[in-house]
N, C-alpha and C positions, 0 to 999 in steps of 0.2 A: 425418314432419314434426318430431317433439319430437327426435329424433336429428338433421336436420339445425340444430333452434335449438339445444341445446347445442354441436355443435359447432364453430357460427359463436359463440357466447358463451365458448367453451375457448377458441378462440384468439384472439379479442379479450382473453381475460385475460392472456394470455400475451404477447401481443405487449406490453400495459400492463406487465407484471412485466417484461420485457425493459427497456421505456422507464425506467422505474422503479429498475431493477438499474444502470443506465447516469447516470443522476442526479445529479448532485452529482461525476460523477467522468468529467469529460470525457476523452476517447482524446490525452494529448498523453506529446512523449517528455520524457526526461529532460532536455536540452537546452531545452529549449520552460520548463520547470517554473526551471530556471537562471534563463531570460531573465526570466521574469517575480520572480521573485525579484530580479533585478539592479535591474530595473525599480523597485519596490515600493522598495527599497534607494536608490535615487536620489532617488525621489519624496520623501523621509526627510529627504535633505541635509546629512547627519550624518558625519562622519569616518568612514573608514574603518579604524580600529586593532587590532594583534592582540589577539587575546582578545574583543572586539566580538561579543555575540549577537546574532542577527533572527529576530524569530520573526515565521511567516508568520500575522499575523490575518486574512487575507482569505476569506471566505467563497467568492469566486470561483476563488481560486487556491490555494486550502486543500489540495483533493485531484485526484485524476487514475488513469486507468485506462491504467497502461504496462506495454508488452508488454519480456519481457527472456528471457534461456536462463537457465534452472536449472542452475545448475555445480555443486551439491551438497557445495559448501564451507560451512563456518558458521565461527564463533566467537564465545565471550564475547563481551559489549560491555564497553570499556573502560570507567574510571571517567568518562572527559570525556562520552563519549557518552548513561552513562546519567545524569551529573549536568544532561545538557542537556533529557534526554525529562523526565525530573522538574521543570527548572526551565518549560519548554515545557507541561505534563501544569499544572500548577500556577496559573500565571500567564495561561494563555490559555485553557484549560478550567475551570480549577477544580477538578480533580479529581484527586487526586493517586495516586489506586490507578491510574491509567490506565496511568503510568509502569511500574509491577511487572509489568503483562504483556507487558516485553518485558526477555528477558534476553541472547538472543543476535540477533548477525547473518551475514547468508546473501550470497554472492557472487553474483551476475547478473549477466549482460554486454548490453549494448543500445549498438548506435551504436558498436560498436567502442573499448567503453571497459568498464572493470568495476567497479561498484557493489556496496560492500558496505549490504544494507540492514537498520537492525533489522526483527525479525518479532515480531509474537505469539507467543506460544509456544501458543498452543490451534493456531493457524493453522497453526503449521510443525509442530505433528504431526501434519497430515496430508501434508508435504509427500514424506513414502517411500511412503506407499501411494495418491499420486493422480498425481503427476508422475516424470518419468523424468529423468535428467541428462540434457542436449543439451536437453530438452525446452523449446518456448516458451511460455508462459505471461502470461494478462493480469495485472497486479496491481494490486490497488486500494490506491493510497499516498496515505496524510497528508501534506502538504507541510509539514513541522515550522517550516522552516527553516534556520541553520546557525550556524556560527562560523566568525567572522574567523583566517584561521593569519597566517601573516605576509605573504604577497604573494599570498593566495587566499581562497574561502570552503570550507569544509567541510561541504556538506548532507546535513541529515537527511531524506529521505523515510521516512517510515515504512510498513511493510505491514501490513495490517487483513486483506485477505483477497487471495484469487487464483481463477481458474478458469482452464482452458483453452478458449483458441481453436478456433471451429468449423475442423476439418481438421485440429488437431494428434492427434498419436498419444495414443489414450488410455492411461491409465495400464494398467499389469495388473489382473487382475481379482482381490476380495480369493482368498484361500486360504479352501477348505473349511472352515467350522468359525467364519470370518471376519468380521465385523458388513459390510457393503456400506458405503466412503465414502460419509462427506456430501455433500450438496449444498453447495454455496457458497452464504452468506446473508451480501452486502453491510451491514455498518451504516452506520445513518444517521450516525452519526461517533462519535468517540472518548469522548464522555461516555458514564461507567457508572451504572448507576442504583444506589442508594445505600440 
């Protein structure tokens, strides 16, 4: 009897941390995160001119949980880019060490189109011993916002964290000797405690 109440209380937990882990970061694509962005930008009523930042304040449309292929491309971030997570990290958080944990960005493809996005850098060192190239993956991205280029917007999603999808191939398993990957631990957003 105590064996079956725990095990009805485990997975009541569990389904809640599922609930929980999915919170604040609803399943929409990159395209869907645009529209609303476009939207928000409308609502504004403000020109449209190059150089023009937006940053996303909305608490609703802040983050999201999108699936994309790991191509296992990276790169520095430019100076524009990281001048935007800093002034974004700054002005909309308050917090401006937020900025520093993120130095490079990672190419993904979703929707037939390729995203490069920044990453954490704690996050994207696990990204050789938990994910494979080809591999599809959830990611959990800050909706930063973007800049104005001259006839387009330039978004920044930001990534916080990632997991794989139930049914995608797990990564390999670590090597003898190996600490076992983390689990994925969603935060509640971008402020760092201080």
């Amino acid at each position: 009897m105590r064996r079956a109440i725990l095990i009805i209380a485990l997975s009541a937990a569990l389904l809640s941390a599922g609930a929980a882990l999915a919170q604040g970061y609803p399943p929409l694509s990159f395209a869907q995160m645009v529209q609303l962005d476009l939207e928000l930008i409308r609502q504004q009523r403000q020109p449209e001119r190059p150089g023009d930042l937006f940053f996303n304040p909305s608490t609703e449309t802040g983050g999201a949980k999108v699936r994309g292929v790991y191509t296992g491309q990276s790169r520095p971030l430019d100076q524009r880019k990281q001048a935007f997570i800093t002034a974004f990290a700054s002005t909309n958080l308050g917090n401006d060490r937020y900025a520093a944990l993120y130095e490079r960005e990672y190419r993904f493809t979703a929707g037939g189109q390729d995203w490069w996005l920044p990453v954490q850098s704690q996050v994207a060192g696990y990204f050789g011993k938990e994910i494979k190239v080809g591999q599809t993956v959830s990611l959990y991205i800050r909706n930063a916002g973007g800049f104005r280029l001259s006839d387009s917007w330039d978004w920044m999603f930001l990534v916080e964290e990632f997991d794989t999808p139930e049914g995608a191939a797990p990564a390999a398993p670590p090597e003898k000797g190996q600490p076992a990957p983390k689990k994925p631990v969603v935060p509640k957003g971008p402020k760092i405690d201080t």
